[in-house]
N, C-alpha and C positions, 0 to 999 in steps of 0.2 A: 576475547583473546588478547589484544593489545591491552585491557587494564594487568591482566596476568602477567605480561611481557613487560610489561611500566613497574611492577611492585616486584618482580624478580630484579630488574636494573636497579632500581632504589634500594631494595635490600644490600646486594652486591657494593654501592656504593659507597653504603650508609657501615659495609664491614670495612671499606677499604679507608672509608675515612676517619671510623672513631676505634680503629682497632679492636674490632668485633670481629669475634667466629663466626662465621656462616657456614652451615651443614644440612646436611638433609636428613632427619633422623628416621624416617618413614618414608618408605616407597614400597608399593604395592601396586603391581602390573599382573595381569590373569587375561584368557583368552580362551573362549569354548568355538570349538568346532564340530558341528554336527550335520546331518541330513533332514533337508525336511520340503514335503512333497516334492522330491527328487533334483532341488537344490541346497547345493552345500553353503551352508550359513554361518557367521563367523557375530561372536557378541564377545565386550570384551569391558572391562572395568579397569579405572586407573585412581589411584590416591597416592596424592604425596603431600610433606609436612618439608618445607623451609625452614628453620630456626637460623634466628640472632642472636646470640648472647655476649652481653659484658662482661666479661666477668660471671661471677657466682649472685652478685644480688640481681641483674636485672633480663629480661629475656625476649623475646617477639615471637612468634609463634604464627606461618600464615601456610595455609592451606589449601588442596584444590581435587575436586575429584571432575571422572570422567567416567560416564556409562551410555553402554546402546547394545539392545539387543541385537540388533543387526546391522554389520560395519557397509556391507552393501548397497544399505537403504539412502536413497540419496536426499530425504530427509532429515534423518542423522548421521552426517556425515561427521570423519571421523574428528571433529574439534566443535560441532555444534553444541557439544555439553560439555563440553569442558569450563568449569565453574570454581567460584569463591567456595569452600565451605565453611575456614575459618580463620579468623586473626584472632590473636590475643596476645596481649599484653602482660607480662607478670616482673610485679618487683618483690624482693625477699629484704628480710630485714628490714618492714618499714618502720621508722621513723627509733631505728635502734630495740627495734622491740624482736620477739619472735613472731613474728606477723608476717603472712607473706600475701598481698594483694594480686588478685587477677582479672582484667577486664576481659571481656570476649564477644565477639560477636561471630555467628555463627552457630554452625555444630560444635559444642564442644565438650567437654568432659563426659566419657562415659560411665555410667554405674555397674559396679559390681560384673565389670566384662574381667577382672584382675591385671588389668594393664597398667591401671596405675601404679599398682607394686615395683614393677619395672621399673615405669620411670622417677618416680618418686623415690625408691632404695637402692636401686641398681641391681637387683638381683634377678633371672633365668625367668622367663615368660610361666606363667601361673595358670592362664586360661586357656581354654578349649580351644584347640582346633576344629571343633565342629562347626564351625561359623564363617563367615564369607563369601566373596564368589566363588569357591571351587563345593560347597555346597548349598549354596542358594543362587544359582545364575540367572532364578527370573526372580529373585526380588520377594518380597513378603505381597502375596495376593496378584503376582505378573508387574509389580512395578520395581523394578532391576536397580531403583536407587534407595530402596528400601529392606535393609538386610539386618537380621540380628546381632547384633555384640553389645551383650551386656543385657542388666532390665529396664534402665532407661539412661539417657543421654539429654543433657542442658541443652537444651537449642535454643539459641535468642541473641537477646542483647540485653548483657548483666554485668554484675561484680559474683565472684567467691571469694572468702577471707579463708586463711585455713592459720592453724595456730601450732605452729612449728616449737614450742618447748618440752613436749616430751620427749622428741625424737624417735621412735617406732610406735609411737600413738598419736595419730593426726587429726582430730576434728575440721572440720570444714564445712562453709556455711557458703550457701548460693539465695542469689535472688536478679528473678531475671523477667522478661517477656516475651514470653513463645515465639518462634517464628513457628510456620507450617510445615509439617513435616518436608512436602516438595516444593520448597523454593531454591533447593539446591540446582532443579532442570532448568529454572522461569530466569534465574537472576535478578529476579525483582525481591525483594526483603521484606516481603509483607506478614506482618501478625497477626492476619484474620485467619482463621479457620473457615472449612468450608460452609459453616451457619453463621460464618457472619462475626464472631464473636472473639472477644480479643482474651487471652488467657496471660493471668499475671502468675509467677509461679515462687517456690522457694522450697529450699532442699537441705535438710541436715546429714552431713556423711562422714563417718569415722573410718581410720583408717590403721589398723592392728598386724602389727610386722610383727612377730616371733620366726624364732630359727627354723621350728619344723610346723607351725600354725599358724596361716595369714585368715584375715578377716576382715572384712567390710561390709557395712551394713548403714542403711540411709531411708530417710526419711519425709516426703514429702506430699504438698499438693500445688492445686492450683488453682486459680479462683478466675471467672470469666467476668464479662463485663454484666451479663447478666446476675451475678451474682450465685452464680451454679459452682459448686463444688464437686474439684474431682480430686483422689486422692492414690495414693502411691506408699509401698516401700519393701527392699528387699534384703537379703544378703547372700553374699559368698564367704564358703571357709573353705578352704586349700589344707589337709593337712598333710604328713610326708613323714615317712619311716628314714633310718638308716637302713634298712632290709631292701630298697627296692620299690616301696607300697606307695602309692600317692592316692587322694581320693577327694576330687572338688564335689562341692554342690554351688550350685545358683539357683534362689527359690525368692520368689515374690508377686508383688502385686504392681505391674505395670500401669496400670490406672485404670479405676471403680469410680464412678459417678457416684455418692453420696446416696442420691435419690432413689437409687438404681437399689435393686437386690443384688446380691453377691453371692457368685456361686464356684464354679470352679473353673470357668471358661477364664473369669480374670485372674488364676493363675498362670502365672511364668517358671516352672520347672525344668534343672538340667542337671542330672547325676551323672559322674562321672569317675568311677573308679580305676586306677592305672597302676598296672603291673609291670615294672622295669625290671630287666637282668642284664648279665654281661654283653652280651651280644644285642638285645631290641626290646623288646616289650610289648604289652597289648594294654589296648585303651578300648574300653565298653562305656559307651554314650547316650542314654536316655532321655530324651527331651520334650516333655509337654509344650507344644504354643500354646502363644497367650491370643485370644479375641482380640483384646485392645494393646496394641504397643504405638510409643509417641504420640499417643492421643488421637492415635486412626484407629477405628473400630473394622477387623477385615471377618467378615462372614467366614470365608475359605476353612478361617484356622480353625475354626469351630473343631473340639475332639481331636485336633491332628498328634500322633504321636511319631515323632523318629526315633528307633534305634541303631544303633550306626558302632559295627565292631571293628578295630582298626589293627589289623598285626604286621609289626614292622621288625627290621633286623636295619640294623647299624643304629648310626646317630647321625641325622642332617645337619647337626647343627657343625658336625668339626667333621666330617665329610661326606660321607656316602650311606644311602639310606632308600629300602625297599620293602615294598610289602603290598599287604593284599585287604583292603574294605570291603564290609559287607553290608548295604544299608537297608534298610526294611522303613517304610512310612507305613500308617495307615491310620483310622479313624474310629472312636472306640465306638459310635455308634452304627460302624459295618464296615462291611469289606469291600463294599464298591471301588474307594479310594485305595485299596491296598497294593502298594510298589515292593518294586526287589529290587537291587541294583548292586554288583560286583564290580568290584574297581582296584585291578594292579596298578602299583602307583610307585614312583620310584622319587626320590629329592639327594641333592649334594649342594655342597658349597663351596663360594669359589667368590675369588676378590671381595669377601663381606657381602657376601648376596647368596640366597639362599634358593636355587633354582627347584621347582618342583613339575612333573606331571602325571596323570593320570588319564587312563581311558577307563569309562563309566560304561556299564555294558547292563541294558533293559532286560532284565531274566527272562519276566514276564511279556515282551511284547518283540518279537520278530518277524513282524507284518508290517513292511517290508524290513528284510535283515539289516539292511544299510541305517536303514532310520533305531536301529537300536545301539548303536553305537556312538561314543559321545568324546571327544578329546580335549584333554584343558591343559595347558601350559601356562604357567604362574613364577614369576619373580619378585623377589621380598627382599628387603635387608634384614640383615642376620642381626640379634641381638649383640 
């Protein structure tokens, strides 16, 4: 907590002395409340993003999240996980060229989640809402610091170059060394994995702005110290009518060991066709998990499928906005695993923040009634 307090005051000082912006371009605070064996339990997620920037060529980027499944436990109390998860460094226009250098250490760039669109063009958020802690609150396998966005993310200590002269066509090139997926709870920085083994990696990524067609797609692997090869690569395309029609995919290979046979468990699939009109719209969400994501192999995912239909009235984004989720999990090889979950959910906006909640209501299981009902309240900044 005090290096966090130490690198906020340094930042703050570092705008007031060299005439630097300081902002917070991301905040992300979520909060579930529910019943379970007849105490009421409270888990809760926080991420924010700091920026420094000089001007237009030069920038700092530091970052911090916070998770626990239960704010009660006097184990994880509520600032025990509160963590580094990223700095980075970016200069534009180096050395008078179209070149824009970024260092990073951390979590950092995600793939093919469409958020770079955003920050990279300026234009209206591209990717799913189906993602996050308001639908994953325990995490990918029960560990609540591991959550989907995107088909994979840089984790390490690296460079990317990316070659800024076309201007809505970006290539970008990564080369970095793994950290483990959880050293965001440990605060230790270590690049072993749990065998031991250290992974060197590198990532090719383009990046394709048109008016009503966005596109990204990357390519990489990673090589251990054993000399084990593991490989990767996916894409997202966004396209978008005048009429109303939106329609994303995200489809790839999160990471296949070489060695290994390939089959369809290391797919990453998420279709998403959206239908807007005057008043609201509806979103229909289909989403294959992957076996293997960030280089953790989770048994769980094995076959899991979500589908998740979203109908909403207004726009949250410039005020006020309601509607009703209907989500369905299950497993293509049976129906043991098979969920239902209903969820009126309402959002608006207010001082550039974009407040949302929902109550999650278990179709399937009201033994006891209390324990099937679930509450989440979530504040975001607004694009």
């Amino acid at each position: 907590m005090k290096r966090i307090i130490a690198a906020v005051l340094l930042a703050g000082a570092l705008s007031v002395l060299g005439a630097a912006e300081f902002t917070v371009p991301r905040l992300e605070m979520a909060t579930r409340g529910r019943v379970e064996d007849g105490d009421f339990v409270l888990s809760s997620a926080i991420s924010a993003d700091l920026s420094l920037t000089g001007g237009y060529k030069y920038g700092i980027l530091l970052g911090f999240d916070f998770a626990t499944l239960d704010l009660m436990d006097p184990a994880a109390g509520p600032f025990s996980a509160l963590n580094f998860r990223i700095a980075k460094a970016r200069a534009r226009d180096l050395f008078d060229l179209p070149l824009e250098l970024t260092y990073f250490l951390g979590a950092g760039d995600d793939f093919c989640s469409g958020d770079e669109f955003s920050d990279r063009f300026g234009i209206a958020p591209i990717g799913t809402t189906y993602r996050g802690f308001f639908y994953f609150p325990e995490g990918i396998g029960g560990d609540i610091n591991r959550r989907y966005n995107g088909i994979h993310s840089a984790r390490g200590t690296g460079l990317s170059v990316a070659l800024t002269k076309w201007g809505n066509v970006v290539p970008m090139f990564y080369l970095y060394e793994d950290f483990t997926y959880n050293f965001l709870g440990s605060n230790q920085f270590t690049p072993t994995f749990d065998n031991g083994e250290i992974h060197y990696s590198g990532d090719f990524r383009v990046l394709i702005n048109n008016e009503n067609t966005k596109i990204e797609f990357f390519g990489g692997s990673s090589l251990t110290s054993d000399l084990d090869v593991n490989l990767r690569a996916g894409v997202l395309a966004h396209f978008s009518s005048n009429k109303g029609m939106e329609f994303l995919l995200q489809g790839g290979i999160p990471g296949w060991d070489a060695d290994s046979k390939f089959g369809i468990d290391n797919l990453f699939f998420l279709m998403e066709p959206r239908l807007r009109f005057e008043k609201g719209g509806l979103n229909v969400t289909f989403f294959y998990h992957p076996v293997e994501y960030l280089h953790i192999k989770t048994a769980e995912e094995k076959g899991k499928v979500d589908l998740n239909i979203r109908f909403y009235l207004g726009r949250p984004e410039t005020g006020f906005s309601g509607g009703l989720e209907t989500t369905m999990g299950l497993k293509i090889d049976g129906m043991d695993d098979f969920s239902l979950f209903i969820s009126p959910f309402l959002s608006f906006a207010a001082s550039g923040l974009l407040w949302d909640a929902k109550i999650r209501v278990n179709i399937l299981d009201f033994d006891p009634p209390t324990e099937a009902f679930e509450l989440f309240i979530g504040v975001r900044t607004a694009f």
